[in-house]
N, C-alpha and C positions, 0 to 999 in steps of 0.2 A: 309401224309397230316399234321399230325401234328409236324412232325419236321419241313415242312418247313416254319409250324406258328409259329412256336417257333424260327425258325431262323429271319425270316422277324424282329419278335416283337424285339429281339437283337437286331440288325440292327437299327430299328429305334430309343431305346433306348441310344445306344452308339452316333448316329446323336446328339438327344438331348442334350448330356454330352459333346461335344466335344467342346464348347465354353469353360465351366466350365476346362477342363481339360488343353487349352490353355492358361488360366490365370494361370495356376501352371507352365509352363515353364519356373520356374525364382528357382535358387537356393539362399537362401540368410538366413534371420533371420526375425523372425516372436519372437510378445510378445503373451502375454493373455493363454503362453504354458500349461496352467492348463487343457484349453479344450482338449489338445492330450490326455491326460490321462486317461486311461480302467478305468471305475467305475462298472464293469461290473464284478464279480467274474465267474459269466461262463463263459465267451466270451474270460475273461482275463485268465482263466485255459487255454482253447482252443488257446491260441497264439492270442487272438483277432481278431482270426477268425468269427466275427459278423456278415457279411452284411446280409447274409442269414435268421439269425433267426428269428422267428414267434412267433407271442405270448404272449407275456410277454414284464413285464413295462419298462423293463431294455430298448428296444430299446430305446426307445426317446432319447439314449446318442450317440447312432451308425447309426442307419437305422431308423427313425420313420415310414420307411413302415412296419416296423416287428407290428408296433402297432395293424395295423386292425384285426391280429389273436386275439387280445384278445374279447372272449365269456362273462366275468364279470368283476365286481371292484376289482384292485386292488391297493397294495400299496405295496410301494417298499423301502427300505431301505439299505443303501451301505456304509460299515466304510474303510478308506483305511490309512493303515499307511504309508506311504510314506517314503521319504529316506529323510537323515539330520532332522529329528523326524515333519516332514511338516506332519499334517491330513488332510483328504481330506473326506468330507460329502457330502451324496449324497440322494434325495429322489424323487419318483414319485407315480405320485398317477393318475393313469389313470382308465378311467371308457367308457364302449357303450354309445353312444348319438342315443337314439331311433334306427331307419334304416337308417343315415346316417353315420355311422365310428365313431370312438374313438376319444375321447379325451384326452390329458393328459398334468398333469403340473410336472414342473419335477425343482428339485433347485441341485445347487455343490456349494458349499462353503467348503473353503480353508484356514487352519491357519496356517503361520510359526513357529507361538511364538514370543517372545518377540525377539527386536535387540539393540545394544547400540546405540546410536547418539554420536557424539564425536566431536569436534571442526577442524575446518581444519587445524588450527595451532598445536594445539596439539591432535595427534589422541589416547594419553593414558586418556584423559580425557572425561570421561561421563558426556554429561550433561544429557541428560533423556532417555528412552527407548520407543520402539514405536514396534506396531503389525502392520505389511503387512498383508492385507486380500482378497481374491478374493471372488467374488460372480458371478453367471453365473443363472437368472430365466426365464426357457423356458416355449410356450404352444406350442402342438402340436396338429396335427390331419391328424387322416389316413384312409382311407375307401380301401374295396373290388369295384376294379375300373370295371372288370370283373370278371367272375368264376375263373381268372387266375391271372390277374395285383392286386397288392398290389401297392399303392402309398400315400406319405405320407410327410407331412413338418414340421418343427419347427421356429418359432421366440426364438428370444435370447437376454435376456438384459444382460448386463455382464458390473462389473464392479470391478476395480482397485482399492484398494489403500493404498498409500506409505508415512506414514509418516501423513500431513496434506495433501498431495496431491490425485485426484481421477482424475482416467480414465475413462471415461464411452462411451459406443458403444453397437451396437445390431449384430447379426451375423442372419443369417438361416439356415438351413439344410434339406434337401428333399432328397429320395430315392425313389426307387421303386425295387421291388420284382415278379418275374412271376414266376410262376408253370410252366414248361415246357409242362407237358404233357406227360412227360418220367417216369412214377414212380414217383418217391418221388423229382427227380433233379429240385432245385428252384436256380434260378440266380439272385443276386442283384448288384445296382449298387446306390451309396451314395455320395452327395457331402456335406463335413460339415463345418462351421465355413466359410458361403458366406457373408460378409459382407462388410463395407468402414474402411478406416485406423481407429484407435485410437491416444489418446495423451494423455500427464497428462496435468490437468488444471496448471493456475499458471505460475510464472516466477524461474527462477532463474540468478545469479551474474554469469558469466564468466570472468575471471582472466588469465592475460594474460600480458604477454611482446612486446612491437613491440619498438626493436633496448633498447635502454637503458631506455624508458617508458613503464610504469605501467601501464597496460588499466583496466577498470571495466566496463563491459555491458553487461545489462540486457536483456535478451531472454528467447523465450520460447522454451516449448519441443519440439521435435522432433514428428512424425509420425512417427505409426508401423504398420508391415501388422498383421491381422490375423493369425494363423494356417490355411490356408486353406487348404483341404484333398479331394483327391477324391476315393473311394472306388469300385473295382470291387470284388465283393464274388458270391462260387455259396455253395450248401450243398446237402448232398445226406444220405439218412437214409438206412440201410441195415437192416431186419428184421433177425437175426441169429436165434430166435426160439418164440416161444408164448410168452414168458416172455422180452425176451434179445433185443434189439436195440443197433445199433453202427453206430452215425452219425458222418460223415467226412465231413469237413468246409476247405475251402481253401478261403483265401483274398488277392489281388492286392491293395495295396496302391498307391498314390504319393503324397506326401507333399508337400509345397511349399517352406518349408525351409530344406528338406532334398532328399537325394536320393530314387528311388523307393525298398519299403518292400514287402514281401512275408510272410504271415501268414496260417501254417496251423495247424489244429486241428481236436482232433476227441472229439467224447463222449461218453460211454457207459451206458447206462439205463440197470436198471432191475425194469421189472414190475412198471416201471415208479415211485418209487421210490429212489430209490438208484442209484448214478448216480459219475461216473469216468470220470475224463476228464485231460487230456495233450496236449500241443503243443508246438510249435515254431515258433519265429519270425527271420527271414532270413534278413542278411543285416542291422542289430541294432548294434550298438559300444557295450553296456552294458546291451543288452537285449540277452535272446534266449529262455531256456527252462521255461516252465511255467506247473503246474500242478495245480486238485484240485479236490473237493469231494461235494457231496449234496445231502439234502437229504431233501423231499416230505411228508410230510403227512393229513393225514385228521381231520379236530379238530371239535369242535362243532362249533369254529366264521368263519371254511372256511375248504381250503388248506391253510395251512400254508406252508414254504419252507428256508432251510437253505442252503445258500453257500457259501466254500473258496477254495480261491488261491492263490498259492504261485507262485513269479514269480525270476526268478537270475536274477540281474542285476549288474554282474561281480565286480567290485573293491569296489561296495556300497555294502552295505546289501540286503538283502534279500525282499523284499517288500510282507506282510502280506493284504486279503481283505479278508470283510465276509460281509454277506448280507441280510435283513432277508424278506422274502414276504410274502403276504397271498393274497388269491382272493376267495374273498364273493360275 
């Protein structure tokens, strides 16, 4: 009987997703790529094997059903060095609202550093320098929908910009998570970055030839889609001894600008402390192996909690994240 509620409940969840998943049948180029990016050093150890997890702040970036596991306040902080020296900041700060579900606010901000501007005539001359910036400020909220469904959404302001010019758009994100009923096997399923096109405000000069004249006309920007993403993940925890735990994470991606990924991961806990974690990402040009470490403990102002991960990403460097939480 309870497989076949747990089968039914899939069933109708996949129903629900199948619009969301049909709007991703386009292969093409997608901006605002900041949002693809793990700000998660767990998840990001585990190959980004996310959809699953419970508990903790970090979801609001993957799954915001993973939210309603959380029992207190916490806060959450995420440094990410990026490749070509791009940092990547990240913060939540999620808290219970009475007996209705969790809250949480969560920001990603992004800086390249400085770039040259250069004249179109002459590209060896600088006239000034300018910072590209991205900003992306979500709320969410998730609640225990039954003793089994976790469901959960995000709003997203996000915004762009290049120079004097700004992009600005809002995106959502919703998931949901069910307990099967099997042991510890929890299935999620995530759509992220649901939103309408962007644009940069502003005009710019187009320069052009037609036959032996000169043209100059003014236009504006273009429209881009989102990253839109859809996520299937399930997780399954294996108890090895009183101490020992080793949770195995597998994810189903599809992008809307890229082919379908496969993500899976494990994690090892001791005495819920000390905690090991590896994965891989299947089907990424410069992505695969990812590992990483953290570590738990108990302070006078909480749990506090440290994690990093290392991830290859082939011909670039190495990408460096660490993270710090606490929940009081």
């Amino acid at each position: 009987m309870k497989l076949m509620s747990a089968v039914i409940t899939v069933v109708c969840l996949v129903a629900v997703s199948v619009p969301c998943y049909a709007l991703m049948d386009k292969v093409g180029t997608a901006g605002a790529l900041f949002l693809k990016i793990g700000m998660d050093p767990r998840s990001v150890a585990m190959g980004e094997a996310s959809g699953a997890a419970v508990g903790h702040a970090s979801a609001a970036f993957a799954n915001p059903a993973g939210l309603a596991g959380i029992e207190s306040r916490q806060i959450y902080i995420t440094d990410t060095e990026w490749i070509a020296d791009i940092r990547m900041l990240g913060g939540v700060y999620a808290f219970p609202y009475t007996n209705y579900g969790v809250i949480a606010l969560s920001g990603i901000a992004v800086n390249y550093g400085e770039m040259p501007m250069v004249r179109e005539e002459e590209a060896d001359v600088i006239v000034e320098y300018f910072s590209p910036q991205d900003i992306a400020l979500g709320i969410s909220y998730a609640r225990t929908w039954t003793d089994r469904l976790m469901v959960g959404g995000s709003l997203k302001y996000i915004d762009q910009a290049i120079a004097d010019f700004h992009s600005r758009g809002f995106a959502f994100d919703f998931g949901t998570i069910y307990h099967t009923g099997y042991r510890s096997l929890r299935l999620a399923m995530a759509t992220n970055n649901f939103g309408p096109d962007m644009r940069f405000d502003g005009t710019y000069v187009d320069k052009y030839y037609i036959g032996t004249a000169y043209v100059e006309s003014e236009k504006t920007f273009g429209e881009y889609d989102l990253p839109l993403n859809f996520r299937f993940g399930l997780a399954y925890d294996f108890d090895l001894s009183t101490a020992g735990r080793l949770t195995a994470a597998l994810d189903a991606t599809h992008p809307n600008d890229y082919s379908e990924r496969i993500h899976l991961g494990a994690e090892y806990a001791w005495s819920e402390m000390l905690f090991l974690r590896s994965g891989y990402t299947f089907n990424a040009e410069e992505m695969g192996f990812a590992g990483g470490c953290g570590i738990k403990l108990t302070t006078s102002m909480g749990v506090g909690s440290v994690d990093y991960a290392y991830t290859d990403h082939g011909v670039f460097s190495g990408v460096h994240r660490l993270s710090l939480g606490i929940s009081f």
